[in-house]
N, C-alpha and C positions, 0 to 999 in steps of 0.2 A: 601090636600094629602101631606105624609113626603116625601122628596125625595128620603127615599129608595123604597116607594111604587111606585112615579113613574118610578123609576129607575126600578124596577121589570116588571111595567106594560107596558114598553116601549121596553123593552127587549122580553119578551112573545110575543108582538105584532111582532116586526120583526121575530121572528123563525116562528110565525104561518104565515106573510104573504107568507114565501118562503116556508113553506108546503103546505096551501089549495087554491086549484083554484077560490072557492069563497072568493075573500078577500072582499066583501061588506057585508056579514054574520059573520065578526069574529066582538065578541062581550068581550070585556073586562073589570074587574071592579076591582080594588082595596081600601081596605077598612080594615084602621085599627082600632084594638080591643085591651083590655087586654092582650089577648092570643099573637099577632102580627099583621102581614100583612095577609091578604088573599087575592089572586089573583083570580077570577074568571071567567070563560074562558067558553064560548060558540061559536060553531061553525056551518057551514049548515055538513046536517045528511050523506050527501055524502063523507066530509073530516073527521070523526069522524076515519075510519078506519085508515087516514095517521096520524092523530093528536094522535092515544092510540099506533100504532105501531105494528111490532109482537111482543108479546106475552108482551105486554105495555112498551116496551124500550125507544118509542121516548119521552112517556109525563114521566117516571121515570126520564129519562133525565133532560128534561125541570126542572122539579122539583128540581131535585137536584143542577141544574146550578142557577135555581134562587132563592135555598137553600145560596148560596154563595153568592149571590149581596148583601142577607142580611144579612149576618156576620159581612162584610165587616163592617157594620155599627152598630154591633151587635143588627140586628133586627130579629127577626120570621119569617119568609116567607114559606108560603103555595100555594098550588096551588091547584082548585077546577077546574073539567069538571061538567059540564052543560050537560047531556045529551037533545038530541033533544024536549024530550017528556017533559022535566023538564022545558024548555025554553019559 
């Protein structure tokens, strides 16, 4: 893994532990391609609501903040939810 992936997946990881109560359910996976990095982000079906936000502000957030880690390094960085059913 490059170090902007984990620099991305390290970062996700800390905003999602200070969102969802289950932090033994947050599942994380970085994985680069052609295209860039892709962050992949699963959660338990209870934090889903804190983790999309209203009206999805918190993960556009996320997104866009770990849009920049990988500029930084002028990498791609994506970010993917895992919905429960998907997991």
């Amino acid at each position: 893994m490059s170090d902007t992936a984990k620099n991305a997946a390290d970062f996700v990881r800390y905003i999602l532990e200070q969102l969802c109560e289950h932090k033994d359910q947050i599942q994380i996976e970085a994985n680069k391609d052609d295209l860039g990095i892709l962050v992949t982000i699963s959660v338990a079906e209870s934090d889903m609501g804190k983790l999309i936000g209203k009206q999805g502000q918190t993960i556009s957030s996320i997104r866009t903040l770990t849009r920049i880690i990988g500029a930084r390094d002028s990498e791609r960085v994506n970010v993917k939810v895992l919905e429960p059913a998907d997991a």
